[in-house]
PAMILO-333938 format. One record per residue: residue number from 1; chain; x, y, z of N, C-alpha, C, O in turn. Coordinates in pm, 1 decimal. Layout:
<nodes>
<node NUM "A" <X Y Z> <X Y Z> <X Y Z> <X Y Z>>,
...
</nodes>
This chain:
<nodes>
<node 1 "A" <2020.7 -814.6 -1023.5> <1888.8 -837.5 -971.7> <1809.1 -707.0 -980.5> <1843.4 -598.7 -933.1>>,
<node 2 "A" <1714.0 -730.4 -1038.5> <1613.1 -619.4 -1053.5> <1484.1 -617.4 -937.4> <1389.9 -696.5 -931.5>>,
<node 3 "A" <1506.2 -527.8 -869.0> <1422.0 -507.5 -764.9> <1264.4 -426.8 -772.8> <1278.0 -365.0 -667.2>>,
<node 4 "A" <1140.5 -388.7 -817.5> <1056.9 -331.6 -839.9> <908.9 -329.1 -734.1> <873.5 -443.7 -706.5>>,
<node 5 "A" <838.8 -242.7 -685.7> <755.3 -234.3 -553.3> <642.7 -171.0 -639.0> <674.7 -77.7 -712.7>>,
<node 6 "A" <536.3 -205.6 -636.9> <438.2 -150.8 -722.9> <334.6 -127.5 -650.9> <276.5 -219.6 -593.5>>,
<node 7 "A" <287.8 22.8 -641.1> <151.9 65.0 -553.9> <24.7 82.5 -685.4> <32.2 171.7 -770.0>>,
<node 8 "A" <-99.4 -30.9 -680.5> <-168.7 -1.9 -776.7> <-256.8 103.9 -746.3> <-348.9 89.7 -665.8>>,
<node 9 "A" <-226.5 242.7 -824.9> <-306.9 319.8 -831.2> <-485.9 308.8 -901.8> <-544.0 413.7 -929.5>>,
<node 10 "A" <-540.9 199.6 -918.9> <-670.4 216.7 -994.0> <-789.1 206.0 -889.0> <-775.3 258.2 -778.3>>,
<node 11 "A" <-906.0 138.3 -923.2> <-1023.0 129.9 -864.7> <-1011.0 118.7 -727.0> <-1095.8 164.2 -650.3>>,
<node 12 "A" <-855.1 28.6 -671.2> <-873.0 -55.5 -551.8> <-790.2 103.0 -434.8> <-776.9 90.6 -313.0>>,
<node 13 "A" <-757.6 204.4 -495.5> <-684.5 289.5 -388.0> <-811.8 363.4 -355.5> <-905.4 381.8 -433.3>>,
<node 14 "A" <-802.8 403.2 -230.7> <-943.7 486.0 -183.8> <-847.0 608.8 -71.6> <-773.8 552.8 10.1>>,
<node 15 "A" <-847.5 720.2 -69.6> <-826.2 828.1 6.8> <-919.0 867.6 96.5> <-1027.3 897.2 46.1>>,
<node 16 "A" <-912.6 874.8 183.7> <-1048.2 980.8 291.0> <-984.8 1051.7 399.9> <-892.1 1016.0 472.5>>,
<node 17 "A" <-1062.1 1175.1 397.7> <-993.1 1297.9 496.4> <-1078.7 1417.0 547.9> <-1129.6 1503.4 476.6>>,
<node 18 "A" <-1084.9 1409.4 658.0> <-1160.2 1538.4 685.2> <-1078.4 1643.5 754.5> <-1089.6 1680.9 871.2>>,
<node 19 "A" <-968.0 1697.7 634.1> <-858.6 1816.4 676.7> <-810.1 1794.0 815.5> <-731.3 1882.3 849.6>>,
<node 20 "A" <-832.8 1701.8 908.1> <-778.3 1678.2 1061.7> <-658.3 1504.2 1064.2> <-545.1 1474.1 1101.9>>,
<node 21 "A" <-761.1 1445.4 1007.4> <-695.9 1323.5 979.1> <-762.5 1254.2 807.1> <-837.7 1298.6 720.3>>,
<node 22 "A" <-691.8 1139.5 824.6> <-728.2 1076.5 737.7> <-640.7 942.4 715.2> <-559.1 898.7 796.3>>,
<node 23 "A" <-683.0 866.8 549.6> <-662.8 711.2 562.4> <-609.8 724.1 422.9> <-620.2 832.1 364.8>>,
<node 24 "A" <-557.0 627.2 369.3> <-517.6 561.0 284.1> <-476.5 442.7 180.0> <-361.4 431.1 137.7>>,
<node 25 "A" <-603.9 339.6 136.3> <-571.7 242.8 119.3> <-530.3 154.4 -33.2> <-601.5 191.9 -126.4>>,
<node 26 "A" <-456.0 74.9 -60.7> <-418.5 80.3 -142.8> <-355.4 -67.4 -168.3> <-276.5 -97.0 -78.6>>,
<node 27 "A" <-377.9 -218.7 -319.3> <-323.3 -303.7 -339.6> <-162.9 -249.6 -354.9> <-131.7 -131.9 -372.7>>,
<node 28 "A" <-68.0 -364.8 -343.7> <82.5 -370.3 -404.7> <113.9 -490.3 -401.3> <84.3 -594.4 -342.6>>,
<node 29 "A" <210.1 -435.0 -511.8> <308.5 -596.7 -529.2> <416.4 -565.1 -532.2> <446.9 -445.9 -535.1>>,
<node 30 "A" <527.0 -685.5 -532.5> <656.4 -638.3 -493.1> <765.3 -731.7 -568.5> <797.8 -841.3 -522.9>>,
<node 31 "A" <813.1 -683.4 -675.7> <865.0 -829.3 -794.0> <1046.5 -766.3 -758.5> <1101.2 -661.4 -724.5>>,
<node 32 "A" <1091.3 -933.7 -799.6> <1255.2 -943.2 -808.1> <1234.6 -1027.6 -922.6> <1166.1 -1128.5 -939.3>>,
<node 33 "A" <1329.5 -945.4 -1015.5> <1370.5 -1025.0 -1169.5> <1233.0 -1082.3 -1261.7> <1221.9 -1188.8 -1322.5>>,
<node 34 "A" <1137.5 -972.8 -1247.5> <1036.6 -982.1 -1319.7> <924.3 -1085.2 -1285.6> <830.7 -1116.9 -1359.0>>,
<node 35 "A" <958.4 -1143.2 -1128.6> <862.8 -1196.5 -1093.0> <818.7 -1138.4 -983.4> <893.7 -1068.7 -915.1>>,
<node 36 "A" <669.5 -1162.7 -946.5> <624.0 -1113.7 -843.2> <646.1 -1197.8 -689.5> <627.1 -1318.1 -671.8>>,
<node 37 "A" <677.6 -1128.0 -617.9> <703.8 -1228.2 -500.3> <613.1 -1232.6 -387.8> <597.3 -1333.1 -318.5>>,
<node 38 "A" <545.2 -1106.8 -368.2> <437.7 -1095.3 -241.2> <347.6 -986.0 -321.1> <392.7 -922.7 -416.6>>,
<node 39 "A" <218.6 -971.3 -272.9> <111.0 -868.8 -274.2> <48.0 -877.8 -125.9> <73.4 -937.3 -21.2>>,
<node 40 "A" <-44.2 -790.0 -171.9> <-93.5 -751.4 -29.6> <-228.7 -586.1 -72.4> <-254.4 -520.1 -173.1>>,
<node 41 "A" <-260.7 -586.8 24.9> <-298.2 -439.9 57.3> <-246.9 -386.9 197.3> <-217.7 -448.9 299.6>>,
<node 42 "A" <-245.4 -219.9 161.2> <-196.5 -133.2 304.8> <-292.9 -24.9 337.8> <-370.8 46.1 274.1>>,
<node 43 "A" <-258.3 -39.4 460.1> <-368.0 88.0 539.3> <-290.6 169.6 599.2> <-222.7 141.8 698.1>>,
<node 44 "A" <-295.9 282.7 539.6> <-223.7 400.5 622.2> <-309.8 485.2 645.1> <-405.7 521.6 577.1>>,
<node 45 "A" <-246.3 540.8 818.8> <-358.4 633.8 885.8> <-278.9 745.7 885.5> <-158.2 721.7 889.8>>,
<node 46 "A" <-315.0 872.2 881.2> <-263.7 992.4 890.4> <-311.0 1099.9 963.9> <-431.1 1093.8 989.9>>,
<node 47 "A" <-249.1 1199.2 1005.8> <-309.4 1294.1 1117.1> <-183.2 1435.7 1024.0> <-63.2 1436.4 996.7>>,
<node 48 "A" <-304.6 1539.7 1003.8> <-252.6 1678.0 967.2> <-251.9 1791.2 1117.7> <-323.0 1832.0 1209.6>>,
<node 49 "A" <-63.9 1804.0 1035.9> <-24.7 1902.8 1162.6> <55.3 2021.3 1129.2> <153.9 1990.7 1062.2>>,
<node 50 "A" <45.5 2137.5 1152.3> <132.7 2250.9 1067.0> <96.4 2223.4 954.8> <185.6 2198.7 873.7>>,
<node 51 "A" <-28.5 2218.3 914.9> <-12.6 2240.2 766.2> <13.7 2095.1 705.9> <-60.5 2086.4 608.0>>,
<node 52 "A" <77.1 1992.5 719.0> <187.2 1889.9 648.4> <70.4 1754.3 715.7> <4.0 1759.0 819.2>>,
<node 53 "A" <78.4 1648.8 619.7> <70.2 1522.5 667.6> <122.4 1381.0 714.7> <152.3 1299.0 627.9>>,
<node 54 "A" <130.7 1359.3 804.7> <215.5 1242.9 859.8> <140.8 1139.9 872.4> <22.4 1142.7 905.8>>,
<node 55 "A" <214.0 1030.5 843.1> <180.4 888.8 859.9> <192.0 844.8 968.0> <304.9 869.9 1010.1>>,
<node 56 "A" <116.2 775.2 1057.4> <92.3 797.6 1209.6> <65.1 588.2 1224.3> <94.5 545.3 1335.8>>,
<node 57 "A" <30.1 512.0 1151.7> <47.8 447.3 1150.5> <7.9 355.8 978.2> <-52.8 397.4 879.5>>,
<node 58 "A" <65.3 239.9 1002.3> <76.4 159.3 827.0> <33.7 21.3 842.9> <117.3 -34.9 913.6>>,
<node 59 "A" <-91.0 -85.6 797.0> <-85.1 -208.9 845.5> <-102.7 -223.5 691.6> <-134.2 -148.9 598.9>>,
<node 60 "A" <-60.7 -380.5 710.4> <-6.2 -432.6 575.9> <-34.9 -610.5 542.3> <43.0 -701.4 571.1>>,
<node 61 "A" <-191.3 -625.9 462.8> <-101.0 -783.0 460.4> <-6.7 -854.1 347.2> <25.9 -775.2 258.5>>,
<node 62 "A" <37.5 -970.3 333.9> <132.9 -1012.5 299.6> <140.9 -1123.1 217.5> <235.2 -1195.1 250.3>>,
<node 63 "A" <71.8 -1167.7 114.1> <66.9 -1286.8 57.6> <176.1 -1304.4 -44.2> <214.4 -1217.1 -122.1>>,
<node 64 "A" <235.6 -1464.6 -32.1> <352.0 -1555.3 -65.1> <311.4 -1564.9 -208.8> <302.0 -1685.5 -231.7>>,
<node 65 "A" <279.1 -1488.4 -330.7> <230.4 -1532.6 -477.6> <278.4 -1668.3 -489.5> <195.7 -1748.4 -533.1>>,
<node 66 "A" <413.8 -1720.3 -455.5> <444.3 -1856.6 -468.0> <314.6 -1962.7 -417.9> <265.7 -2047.6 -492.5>>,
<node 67 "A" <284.2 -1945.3 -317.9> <208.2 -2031.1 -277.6> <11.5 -1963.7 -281.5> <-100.0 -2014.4 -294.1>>,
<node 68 "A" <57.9 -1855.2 -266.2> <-77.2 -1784.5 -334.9> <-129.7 -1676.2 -421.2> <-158.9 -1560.4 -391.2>>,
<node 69 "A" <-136.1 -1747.3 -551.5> <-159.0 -1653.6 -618.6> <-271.9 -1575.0 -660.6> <-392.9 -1598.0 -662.0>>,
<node 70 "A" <-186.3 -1454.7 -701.9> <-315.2 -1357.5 -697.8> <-465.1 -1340.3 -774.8> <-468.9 -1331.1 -897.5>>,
<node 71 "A" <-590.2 -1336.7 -691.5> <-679.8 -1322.1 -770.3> <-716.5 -1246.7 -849.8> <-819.4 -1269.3 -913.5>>,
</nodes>
């Protein structure tokens, strides 16, 4: 079984930060055996500390390609 998680890097990822915090958003899909099984988009929030960035929280939704496929 071939397992594969795909973060689309193009038009749809957007970054924003003002050196204190910041966001992260971004489509994915998530295929077993060359099919796709769920997509979605994620929102990750981040907060800079020492220097370094942490992910402080991640929301995510979740669509079934089986039953809905992607536009």
């Amino acid at each position: 079984m071939k397992i594969k998680s795909y973060i689309n890097r193009d038009k749809t990822s957007r970054i924003e930060n003002d050196y204190t915090i910041g966001s992260v958003t971004f489509d994915y899909s998530f295929w077993i055996d060359n099919h796709m099984k769920n997509y979605g988009k994620e929102f990750w929030h981040l907060i800079r500390t020492d220097g370094e960035w942490k992910i402080i929280s991640v929301v995510f939704s979740y669509e079934l390609a089986e039953f809905y496929p992607e536009k």
